[in-house]
C-alpha positions, 0 to 999 in steps of 0.5 A: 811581495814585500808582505811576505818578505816582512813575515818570512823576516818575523817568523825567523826573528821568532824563531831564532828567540825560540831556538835559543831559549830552549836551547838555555834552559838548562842555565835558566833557574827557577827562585829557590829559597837560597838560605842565608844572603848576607845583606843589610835590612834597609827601609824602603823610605831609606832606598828612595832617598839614596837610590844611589847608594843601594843600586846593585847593592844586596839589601833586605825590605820589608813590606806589604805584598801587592800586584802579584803577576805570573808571567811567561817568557816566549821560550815557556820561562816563568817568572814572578813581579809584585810590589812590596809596599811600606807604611808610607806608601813607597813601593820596590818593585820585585822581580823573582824566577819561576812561579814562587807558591804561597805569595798573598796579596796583603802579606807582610814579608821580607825580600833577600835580593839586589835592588836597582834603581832602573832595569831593562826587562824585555821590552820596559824598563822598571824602576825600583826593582829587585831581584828577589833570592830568597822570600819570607812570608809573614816573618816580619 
């Protein structure tokens, strides 16, 4: 009995998660390339020294592309992390909506987003992390 009252309990948890995603997901949008962000090109050593300072600020890395993961949401959302690297080996983590075509593992590129120093995303919590508006591959 006290079994299925924990079931019954999860299956309503899930189910109002469910119900809600679907129901947002004319709010939820996909990464797009948004075109001109204004935003200071910070080096990724500078970040680490002053996390501080850059912490919800809108700035601009360059780096080397690793880690790639796509990813879903339980309501079928799509989202994309990697790592953006520097010569030194400091890394950003990178959050982006939507399943973003064309990244390569090793890739120079430039990230156009708002950096934070620790966010909670589901059920961790990154450090280092930006939420990428706009990709530029092999532009450096």
């Amino acid at each position: 009995m006290k079994i299925q009252k924990i079931v019954c309990f999860v299956l309503i948890i899930v189910a109002v998660f469910a119900v809600n995603s679907f129901s947002q997901e004319d709010v939820y949008k996909d990464y797009t390339d948004v075109g001109t962000i204004e935003g200071q090109r910070i080096p990724i050593e500078e970040i680490f020294l002053n996390r501080d300072k850059y912490h919800r600020e809108i700035i601009i890395i360059e780096g080397k592309l690793s880690e790639i993961k796509f990813k879903n949401l339980v309501g079928g959302k799509k989202f994309t992390l990697f790592l953006v690297e520097d010569e030194n080996g400091n890394n950003i983590n990178v959050y982006a909506r939507g399943t973003v075509e064309g990244l390569e593992e090793g890739s120079n590129l430039r990230v156009h987003g708002r950096y934070s120093k620790s966010k909670k995303f589901l059920f961790n919590k990154y450090k280092n992390i930006m939420k990428a508006r706009k990709i530029q591959m092999n532009s450096l």
